[in-house]
C-alpha positions as CSV (number, residue, x, y, z in Angstrom):
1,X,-42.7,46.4,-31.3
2,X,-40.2,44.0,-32.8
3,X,-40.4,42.7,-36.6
4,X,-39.6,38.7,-35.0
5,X,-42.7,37.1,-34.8
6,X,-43.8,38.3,-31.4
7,X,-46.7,37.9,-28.7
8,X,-47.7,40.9,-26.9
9,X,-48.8,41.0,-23.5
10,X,-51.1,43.5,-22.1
11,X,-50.5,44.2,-18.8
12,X,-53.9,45.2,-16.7
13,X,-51.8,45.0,-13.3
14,X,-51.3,41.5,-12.2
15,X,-49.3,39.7,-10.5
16,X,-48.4,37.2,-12.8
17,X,-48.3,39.6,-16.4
18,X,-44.5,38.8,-16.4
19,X,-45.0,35.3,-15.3
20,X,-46.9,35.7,-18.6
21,X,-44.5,36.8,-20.6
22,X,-41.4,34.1,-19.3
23,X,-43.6,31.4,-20.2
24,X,-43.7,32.4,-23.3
25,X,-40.2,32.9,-23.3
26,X,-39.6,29.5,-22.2
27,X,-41.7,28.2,-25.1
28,X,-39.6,29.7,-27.4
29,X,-41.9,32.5,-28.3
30,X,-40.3,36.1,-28.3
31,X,-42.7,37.8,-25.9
32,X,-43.0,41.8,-25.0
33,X,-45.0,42.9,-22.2
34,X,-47.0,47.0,-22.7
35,X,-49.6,48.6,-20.4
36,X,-52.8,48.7,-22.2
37,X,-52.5,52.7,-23.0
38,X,-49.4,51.6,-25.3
39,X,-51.1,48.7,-26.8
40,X,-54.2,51.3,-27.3
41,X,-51.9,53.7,-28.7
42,X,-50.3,51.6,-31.0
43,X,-53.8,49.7,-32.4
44,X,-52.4,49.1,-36.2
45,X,-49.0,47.6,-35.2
46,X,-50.8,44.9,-33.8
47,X,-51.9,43.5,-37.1
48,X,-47.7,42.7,-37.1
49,X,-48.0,40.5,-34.3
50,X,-48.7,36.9,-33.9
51,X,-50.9,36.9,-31.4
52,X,-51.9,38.8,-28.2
53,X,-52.4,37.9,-24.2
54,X,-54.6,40.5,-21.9
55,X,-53.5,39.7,-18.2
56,X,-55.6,39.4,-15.6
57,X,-55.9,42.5,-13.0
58,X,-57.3,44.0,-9.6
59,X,-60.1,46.0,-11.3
60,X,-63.5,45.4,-12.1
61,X,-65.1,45.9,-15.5
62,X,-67.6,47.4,-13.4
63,X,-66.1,50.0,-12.3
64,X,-66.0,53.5,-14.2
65,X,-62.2,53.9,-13.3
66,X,-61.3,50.5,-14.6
67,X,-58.8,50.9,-17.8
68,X,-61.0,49.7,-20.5
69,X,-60.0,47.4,-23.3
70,X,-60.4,50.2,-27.1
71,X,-62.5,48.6,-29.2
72,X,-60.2,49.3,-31.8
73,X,-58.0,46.7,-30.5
74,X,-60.6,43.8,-30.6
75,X,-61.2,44.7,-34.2
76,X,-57.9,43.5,-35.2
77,X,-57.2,40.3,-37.3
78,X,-54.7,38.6,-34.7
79,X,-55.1,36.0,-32.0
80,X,-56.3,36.9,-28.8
81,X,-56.0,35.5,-25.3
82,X,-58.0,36.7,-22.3
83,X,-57.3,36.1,-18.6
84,X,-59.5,36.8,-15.7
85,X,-59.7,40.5,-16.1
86,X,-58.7,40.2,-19.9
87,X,-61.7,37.8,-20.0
88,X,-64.2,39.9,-19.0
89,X,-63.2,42.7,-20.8
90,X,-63.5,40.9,-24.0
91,X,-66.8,39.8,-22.8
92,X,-67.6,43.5,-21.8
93,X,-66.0,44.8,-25.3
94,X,-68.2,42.4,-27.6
95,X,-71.1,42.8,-25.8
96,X,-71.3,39.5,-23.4
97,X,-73.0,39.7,-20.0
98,X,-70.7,40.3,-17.3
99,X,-71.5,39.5,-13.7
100,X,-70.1,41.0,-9.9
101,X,-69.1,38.3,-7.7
102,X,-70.7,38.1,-4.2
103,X,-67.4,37.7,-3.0
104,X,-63.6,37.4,-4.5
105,X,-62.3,33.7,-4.1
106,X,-58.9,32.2,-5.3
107,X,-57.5,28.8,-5.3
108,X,-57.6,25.4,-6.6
109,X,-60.1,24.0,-8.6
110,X,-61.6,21.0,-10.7
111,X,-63.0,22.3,-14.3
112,X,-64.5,20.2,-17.0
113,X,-64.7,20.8,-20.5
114,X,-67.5,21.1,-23.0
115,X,-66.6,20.5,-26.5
116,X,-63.5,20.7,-28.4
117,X,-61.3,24.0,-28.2
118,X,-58.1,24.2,-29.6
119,X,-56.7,26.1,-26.3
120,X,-57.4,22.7,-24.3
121,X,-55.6,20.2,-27.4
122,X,-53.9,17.3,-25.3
123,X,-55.6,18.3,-22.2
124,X,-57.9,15.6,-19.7
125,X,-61.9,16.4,-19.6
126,X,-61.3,17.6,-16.4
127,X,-58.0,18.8,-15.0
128,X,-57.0,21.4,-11.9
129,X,-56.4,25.2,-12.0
130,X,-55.7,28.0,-10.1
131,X,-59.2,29.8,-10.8
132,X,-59.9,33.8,-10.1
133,X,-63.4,34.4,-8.9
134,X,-65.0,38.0,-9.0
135,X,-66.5,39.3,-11.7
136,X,-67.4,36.5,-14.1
137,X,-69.1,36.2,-17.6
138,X,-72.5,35.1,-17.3
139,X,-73.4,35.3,-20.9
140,X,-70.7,34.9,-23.6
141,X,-70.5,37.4,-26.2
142,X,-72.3,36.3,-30.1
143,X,-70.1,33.9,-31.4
144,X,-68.1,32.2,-28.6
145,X,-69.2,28.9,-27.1
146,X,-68.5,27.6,-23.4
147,X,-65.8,25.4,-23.6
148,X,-65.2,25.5,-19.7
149,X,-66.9,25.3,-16.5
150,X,-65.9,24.7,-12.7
151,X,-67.2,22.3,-10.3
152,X,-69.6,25.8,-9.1
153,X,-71.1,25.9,-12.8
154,X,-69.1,28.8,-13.5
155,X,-67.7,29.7,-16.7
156,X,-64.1,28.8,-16.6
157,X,-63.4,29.4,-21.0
158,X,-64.9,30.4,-23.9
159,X,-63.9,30.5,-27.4
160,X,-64.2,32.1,-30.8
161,X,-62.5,29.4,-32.5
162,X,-63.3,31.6,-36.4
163,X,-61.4,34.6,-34.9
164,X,-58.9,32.9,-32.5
165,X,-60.3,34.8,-29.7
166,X,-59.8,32.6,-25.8
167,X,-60.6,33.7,-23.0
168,X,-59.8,31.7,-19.2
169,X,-61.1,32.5,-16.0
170,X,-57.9,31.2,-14.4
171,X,-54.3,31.3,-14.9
172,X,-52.4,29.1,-16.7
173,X,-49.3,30.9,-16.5
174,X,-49.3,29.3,-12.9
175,X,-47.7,25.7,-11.9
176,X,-51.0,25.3,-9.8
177,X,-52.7,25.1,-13.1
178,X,-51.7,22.1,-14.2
179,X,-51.3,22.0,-17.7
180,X,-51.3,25.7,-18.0
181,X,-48.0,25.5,-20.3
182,X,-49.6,22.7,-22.6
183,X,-52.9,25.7,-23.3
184,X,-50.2,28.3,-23.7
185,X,-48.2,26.6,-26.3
186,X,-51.5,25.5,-28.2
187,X,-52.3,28.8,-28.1
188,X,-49.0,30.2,-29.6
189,X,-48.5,27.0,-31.5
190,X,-52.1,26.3,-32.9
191,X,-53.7,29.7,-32.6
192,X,-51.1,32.0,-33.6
193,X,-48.9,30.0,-36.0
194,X,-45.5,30.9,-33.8
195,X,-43.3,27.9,-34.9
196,X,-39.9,30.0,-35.4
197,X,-37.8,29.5,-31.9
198,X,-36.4,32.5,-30.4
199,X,-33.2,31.0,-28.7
200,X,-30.0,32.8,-27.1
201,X,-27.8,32.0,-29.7
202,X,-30.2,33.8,-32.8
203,X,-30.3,36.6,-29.7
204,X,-26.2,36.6,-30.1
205,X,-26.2,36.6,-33.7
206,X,-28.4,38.9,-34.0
207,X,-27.7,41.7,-31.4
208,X,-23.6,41.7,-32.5
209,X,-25.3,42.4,-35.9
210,X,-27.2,45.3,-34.8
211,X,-24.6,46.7,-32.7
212,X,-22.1,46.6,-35.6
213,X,-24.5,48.8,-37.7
214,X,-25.7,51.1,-34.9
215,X,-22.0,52.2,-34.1
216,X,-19.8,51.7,-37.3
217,X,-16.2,52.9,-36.5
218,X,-17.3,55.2,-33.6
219,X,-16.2,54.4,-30.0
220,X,-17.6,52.9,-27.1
221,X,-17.7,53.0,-22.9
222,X,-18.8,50.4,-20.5
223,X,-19.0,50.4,-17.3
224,X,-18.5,47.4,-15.6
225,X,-18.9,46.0,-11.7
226,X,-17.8,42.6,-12.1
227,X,-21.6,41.9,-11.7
228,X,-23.6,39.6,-14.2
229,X,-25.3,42.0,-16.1
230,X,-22.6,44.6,-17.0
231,X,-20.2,41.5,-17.8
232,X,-22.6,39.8,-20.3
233,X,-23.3,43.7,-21.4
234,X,-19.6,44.1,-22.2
235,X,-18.7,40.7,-23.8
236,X,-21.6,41.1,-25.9
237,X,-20.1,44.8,-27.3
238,X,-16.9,43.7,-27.3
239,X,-17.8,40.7,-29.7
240,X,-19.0,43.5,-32.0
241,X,-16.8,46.0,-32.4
242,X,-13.3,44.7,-30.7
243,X,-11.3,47.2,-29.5
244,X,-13.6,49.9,-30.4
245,X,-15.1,49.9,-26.6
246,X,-13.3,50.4,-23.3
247,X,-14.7,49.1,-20.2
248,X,-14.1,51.2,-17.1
249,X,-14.3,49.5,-13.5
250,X,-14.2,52.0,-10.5
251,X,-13.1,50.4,-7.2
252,X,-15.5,52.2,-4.8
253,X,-13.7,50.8,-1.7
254,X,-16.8,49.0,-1.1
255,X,-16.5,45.4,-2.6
256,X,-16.1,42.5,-1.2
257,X,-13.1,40.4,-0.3
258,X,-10.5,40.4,-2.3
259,X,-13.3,41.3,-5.1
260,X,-11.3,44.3,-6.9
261,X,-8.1,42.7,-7.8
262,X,-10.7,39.2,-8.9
263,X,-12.4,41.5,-11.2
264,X,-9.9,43.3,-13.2
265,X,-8.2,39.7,-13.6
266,X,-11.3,38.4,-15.2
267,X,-12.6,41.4,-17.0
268,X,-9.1,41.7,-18.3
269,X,-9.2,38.6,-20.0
270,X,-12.9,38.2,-20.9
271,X,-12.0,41.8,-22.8
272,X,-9.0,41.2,-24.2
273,X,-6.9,43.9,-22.1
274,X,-9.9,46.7,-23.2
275,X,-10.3,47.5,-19.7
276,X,-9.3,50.5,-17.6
277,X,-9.1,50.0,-13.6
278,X,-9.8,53.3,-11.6
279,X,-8.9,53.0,-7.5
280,X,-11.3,55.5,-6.1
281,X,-11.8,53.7,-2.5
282,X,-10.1,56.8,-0.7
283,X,-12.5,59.3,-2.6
284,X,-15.6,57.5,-1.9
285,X,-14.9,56.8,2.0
286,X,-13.7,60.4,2.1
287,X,-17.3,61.5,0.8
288,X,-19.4,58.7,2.9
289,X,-17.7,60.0,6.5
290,X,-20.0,60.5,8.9
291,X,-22.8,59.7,7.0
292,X,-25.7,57.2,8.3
293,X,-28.6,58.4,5.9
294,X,-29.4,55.2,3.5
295,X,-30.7,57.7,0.6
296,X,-27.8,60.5,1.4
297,X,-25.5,57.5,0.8
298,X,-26.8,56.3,-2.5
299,X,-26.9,59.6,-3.7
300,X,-23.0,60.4,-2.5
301,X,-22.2,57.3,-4.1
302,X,-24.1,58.0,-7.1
303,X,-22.1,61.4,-7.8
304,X,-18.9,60.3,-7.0
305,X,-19.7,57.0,-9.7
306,X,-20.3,59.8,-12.5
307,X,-17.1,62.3,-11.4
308,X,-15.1,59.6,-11.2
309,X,-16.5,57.8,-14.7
310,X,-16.4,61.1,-16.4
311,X,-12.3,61.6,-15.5
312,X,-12.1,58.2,-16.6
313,X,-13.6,58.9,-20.0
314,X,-12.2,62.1,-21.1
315,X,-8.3,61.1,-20.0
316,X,-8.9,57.8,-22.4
317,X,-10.3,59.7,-25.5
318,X,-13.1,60.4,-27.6
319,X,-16.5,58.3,-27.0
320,X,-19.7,58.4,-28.9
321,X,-21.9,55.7,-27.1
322,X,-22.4,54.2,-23.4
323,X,-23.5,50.9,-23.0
324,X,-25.1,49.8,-19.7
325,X,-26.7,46.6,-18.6
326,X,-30.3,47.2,-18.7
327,X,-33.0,44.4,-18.3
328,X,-36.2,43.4,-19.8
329,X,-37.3,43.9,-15.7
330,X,-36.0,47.5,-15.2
331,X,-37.8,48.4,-18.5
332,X,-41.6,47.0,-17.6
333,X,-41.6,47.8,-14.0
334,X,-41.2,51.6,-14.6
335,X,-44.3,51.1,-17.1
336,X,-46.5,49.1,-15.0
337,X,-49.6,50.3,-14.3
338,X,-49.7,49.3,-11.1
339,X,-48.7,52.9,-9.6
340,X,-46.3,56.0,-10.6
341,X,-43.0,54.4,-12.5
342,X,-40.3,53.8,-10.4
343,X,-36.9,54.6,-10.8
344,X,-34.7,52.3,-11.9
345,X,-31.3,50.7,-10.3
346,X,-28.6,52.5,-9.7
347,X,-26.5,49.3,-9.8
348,X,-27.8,48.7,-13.7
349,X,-28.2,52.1,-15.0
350,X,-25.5,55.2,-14.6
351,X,-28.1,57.5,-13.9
352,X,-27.5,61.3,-15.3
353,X,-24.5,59.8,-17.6
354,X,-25.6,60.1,-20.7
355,X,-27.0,63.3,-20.9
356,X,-23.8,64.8,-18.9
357,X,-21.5,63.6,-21.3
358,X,-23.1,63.7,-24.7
359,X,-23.4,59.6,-24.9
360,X,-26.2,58.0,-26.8
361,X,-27.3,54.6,-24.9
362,X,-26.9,50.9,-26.1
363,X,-28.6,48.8,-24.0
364,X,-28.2,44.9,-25.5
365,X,-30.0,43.3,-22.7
366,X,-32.9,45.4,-22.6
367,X,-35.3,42.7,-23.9
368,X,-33.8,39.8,-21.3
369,X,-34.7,38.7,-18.3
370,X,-31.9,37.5,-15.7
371,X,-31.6,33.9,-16.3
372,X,-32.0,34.5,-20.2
373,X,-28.9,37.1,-19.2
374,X,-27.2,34.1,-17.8
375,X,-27.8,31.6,-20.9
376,X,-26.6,34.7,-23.3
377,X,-23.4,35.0,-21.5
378,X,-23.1,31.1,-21.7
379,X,-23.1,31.3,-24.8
380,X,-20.8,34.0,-25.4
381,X,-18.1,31.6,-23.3
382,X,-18.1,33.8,-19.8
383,X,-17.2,31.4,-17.0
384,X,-19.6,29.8,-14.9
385,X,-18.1,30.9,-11.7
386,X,-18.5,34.5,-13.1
387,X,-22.4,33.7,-14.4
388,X,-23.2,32.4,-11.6
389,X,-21.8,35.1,-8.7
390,X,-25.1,36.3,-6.6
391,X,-26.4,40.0,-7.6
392,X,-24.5,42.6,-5.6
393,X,-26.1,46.6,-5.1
394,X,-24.5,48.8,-6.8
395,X,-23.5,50.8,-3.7
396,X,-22.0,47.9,-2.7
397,X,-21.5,47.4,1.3
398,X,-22.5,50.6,2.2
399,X,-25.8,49.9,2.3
400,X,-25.1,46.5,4.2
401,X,-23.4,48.2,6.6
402,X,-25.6,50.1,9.0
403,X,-25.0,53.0,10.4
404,X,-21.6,55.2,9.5
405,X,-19.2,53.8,6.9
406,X,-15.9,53.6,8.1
407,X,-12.9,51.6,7.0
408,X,-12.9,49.8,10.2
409,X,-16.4,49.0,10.4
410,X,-16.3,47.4,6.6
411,X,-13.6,45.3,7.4
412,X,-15.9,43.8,9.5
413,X,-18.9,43.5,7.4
414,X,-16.0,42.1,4.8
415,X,-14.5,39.4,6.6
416,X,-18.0,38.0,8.3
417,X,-19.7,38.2,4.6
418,X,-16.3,36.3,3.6
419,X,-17.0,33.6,6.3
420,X,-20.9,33.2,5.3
421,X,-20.2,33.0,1.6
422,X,-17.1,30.6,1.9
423,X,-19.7,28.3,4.4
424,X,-22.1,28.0,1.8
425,X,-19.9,27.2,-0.9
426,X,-18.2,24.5,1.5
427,X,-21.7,23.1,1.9
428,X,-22.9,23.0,-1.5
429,X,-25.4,25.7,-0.5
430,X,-24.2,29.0,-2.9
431,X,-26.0,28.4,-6.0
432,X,-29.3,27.1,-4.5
433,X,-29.7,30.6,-3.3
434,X,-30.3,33.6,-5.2
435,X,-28.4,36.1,-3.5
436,X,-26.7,36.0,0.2
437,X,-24.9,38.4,2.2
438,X,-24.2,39.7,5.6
439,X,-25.1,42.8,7.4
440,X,-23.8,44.9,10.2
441,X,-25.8,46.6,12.5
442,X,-25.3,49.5,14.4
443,X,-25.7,48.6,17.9
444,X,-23.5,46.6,20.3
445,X,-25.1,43.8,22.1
446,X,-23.7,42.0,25.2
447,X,-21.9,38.5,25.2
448,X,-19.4,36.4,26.9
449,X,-16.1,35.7,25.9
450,X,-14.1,33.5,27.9
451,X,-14.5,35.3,31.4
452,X,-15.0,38.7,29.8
453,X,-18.5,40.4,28.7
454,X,-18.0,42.1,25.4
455,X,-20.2,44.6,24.1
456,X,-19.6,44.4,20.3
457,X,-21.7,44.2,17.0
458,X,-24.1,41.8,15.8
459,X,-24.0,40.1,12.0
460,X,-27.1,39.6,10.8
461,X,-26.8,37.0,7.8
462,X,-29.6,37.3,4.6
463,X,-30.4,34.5,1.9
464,X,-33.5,34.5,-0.4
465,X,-35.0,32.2,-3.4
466,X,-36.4,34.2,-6.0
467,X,-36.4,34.2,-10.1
468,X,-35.9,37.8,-10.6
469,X,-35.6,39.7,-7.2
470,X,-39.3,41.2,-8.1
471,X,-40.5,38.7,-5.2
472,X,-38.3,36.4,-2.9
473,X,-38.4,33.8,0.0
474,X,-35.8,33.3,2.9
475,X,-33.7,30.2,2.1
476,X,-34.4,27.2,4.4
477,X,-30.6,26.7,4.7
478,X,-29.7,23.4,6.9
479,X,-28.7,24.4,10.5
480,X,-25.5,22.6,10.5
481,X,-24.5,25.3,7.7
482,X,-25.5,27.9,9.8
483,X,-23.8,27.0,12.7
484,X,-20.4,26.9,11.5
485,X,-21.0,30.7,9.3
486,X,-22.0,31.6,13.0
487,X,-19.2,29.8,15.2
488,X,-16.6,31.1,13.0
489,X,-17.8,34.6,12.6
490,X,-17.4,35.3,16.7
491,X,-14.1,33.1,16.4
492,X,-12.5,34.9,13.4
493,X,-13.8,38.2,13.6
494,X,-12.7,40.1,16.2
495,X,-15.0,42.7,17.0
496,X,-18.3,40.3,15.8
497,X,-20.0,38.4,19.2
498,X,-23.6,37.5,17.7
499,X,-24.9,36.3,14.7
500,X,-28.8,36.8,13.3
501,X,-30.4,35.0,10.3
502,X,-32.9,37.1,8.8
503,X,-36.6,34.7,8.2
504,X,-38.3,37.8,6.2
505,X,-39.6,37.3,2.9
506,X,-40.6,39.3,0.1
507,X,-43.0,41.7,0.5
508,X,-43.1,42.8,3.3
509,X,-39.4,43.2,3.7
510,X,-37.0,43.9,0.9
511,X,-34.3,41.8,0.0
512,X,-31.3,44.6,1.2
513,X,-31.8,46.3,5.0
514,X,-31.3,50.0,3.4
């Protein structure tokens, strides 16, 4: 847990635990989000912290499987704040009366307060929220008032106001619940005493610092994509030590339109010439022939990334450390305790490279989300047009192209994915999106071309919304947009007679097709 003064958030499995933790964020508060067996585990640090959020969850108190708050916890001196789940576990913990809903019910709703809590400072006597109905607390524990109710007369807060302990039936971490951010910035503001700003540029400051004293006069790889994160991961290092790291890109043969030679140009100058180009195109599409399997072709990718990496690194010297571009995301999702940890990107992480060659791992973005990624590299001078390029998969457009990868077939994916990405550009549509690309499928379909019918592939074209990729919407782009990307697709790309625009959100589909 950091030494900055920091609010911990205790993630019971909800949906909006890192909504949580953002807000905070955005408040200026330096927030870190645990599942509750690490925040068990770890009972006396918490007397460090400023204050501490439980999240809301699926479970019921009720039930014997349901991960129940230590005692130990609620015995420390800090600020607490409970939500939904967290509520009634605070309840349950200090010996409140909790109650099973007849039925689960979510949605808007009118509460009134009762009294004066310092949670609800500068909020109206009755305001909308996005309430959680289930289990509810019928009887607050010794020492907390009501400060809350719904229209239904159920408890919507309560309050310890001697021992800063909150706890909300609803979410305020929501936009539904209206002034959700003014309760969480009393409660960080008021409650916990947080008045220090955590900003991007003490971030800077601070990490070149701590990078500085980590390596010494030891020597440093990168590698870099040209993507977001291992730029910012780079620029930060390279702020640190200088010419002490090397940055290694790989051309995997599967980038996008001119994208290789666009990349070494910039990560040339960003890096000041520290930067070592590798052209393995011929090695990877050597590998990837004949090969439809989505997972085989990760994995051949994968391999061929750390064989080629590893010639890279041993013909340019000794190295002591690997950086890679880690984020706050990638760490939380493979502790959540919503299921088994998953693994995390290939794209962010060089899986297996570290312990192959010896390398001990610096990871400066590991405590930032993307858009906090964005405003470090801002402020490190990285050019917009570089911050602001849409994510790409690491495996690039083999798993946008469908099917067998084959020169042939990629430079159609390349030049349709050229077309669509141009189109929105021309019609001020790029950075309303959060990613966008094109994929090619591997059937034929019929069409008419002049007085010929063609059998020939379809592009299907994918653009989502999203903060942070964990969920996403299709973007509503305007139809005149689409219909030139589609008329000039078929016209330009011979070999292309049909374009699809993919409606799916997220879940149930994912944001790639493989």
């Amino acid at each position: 847990m950091s030494d900055r003064p920091t609010v911990l958030v205790v993630d019971f499995g909800s949906q909006y635990s890192q909504l949580i933790t953002r807000r905070l964020r955005e408040l200026g508060v330096f927030s870190e989000m645990v599942p509750p067996w690490d925040a068990q585990g770890r009972a006396e640090e918490i007397d460090r912290l400023s204050g501490v959020i439980l999240s809301g969850g699926p479970a019921s108190v009720k039930e014997a499987e349901a991960p129940h708050l230590a005692p130990r916890l609620l015995e420390r001196k800090v600020p607490m704040l409970g939500i939904c789940y967290g509520m009634q576990l605070i309840s349950e913990a200090l010996g409140g009366s909790v109650g099973g809903g007849e039925r689960r019910e979510y949605g808007q709703e009118e509460i009134s307060l009762e009294g004066e809590a310092e949670l609800f400072a500068g909020t109206p006597r009755s305001q909308q929220v996005w309430m959680s109905h289930g289990d509810h607390v019928e009887e607050p524990p010794r020492g907390f008032a009501v400060v809350a109710r719904s229209t239904s007369g159920t408890v919507a807060a309560i309050a310890d106001e001697k021992r800063r302990i909150y706890a909300l039936q609803f979410h305020p971490e929501v936009t539904h619940t209206e002034f959700g951010m003014q309760m969480l910035e009393n409660f960080v503001r008021r409650s916990c005493g947080v008045d220090e700003a955590w900003n991007r540029g003490s971030f800077v400051d601070a990490e070149i610092a701590r990078i500085r004293e980590i390596v010494g006069d030891r020597r440093v790889l990168c590698a870099v994509s040209g993507g977001v994160d291992s730029t910012v991961a780079a620029t930060l290092v390279e702020k640190a030590v200088g010419e002490q790291l090397l940055a290694v890109f790989v051309d995997n043969g599967l980038l996008r339109h001119n994208e290789a030679p666009q990349v070494r140009a910039m990560l040339g100058e960003l890096l000041h010439g520290n930067v070592v180009a590798v052209d393995a195109s011929d090695l990877f599409l050597s590998r990837l022939a004949g090969v439809t399997d989505p997972e085989e072709k990760r994995r051949i990718i994968g391999h061929t990334f750390i064989d080629v990496f590893e010639k890279a690194s041993q013909e340019n010297g000794d190295f002591d450390y690997l950086v890679q571009g880690t984020l706050y995301p990638d760490r939380i999702e493979s502790l959540s305790v919503r299921g088994p940890s998953h693994v995390i990107k290939t794209h962010h992480n060089v899986g297996g490279l570290p312990d192959r060659l010896g390398f001990e791992l610096i990871e400066p973005l590991a405590e930032l989300f993307k858009d906090e990624v964005r405003a470090v590299g801002k402020e490190l001078g990285i050019p917009a047009e570089m911050l602001n390029r849409h994510p790409f998969p690491g495996p690039g457009l083999a798993v946008r192209c469908l099917g067998e990868v084959t020169p042939e077939r990629l430079e159609l994916l390349r030049a349709a994915d050229n077309i669509f990405i141009e189109e929105l550009r021309n019609g001020d549509q790029y950075d309303r999106v959060w990613q966008a690309g094109a994929v090619l499928l591997p059937i034929e379909s019929v069409g008419v071309m002049g007085d010929q019918r063609t059998y020939q592939s379809p592009i299907a074209l994918r653009a989502v919304t999203s903060k942070d990729a964990m969920t996403a919407d299709w973007a509503r782009l305007p139809h005149e947009v689409l219909a030139r990307i589609s008329s000039r697709v078929v016209r330009e790309v011979d070999g292309i007679n049909r374009v699809v625009y993919d409606i799916s959100s997220k879940p149930p589909a994912t944001i790639g097709w493989e």
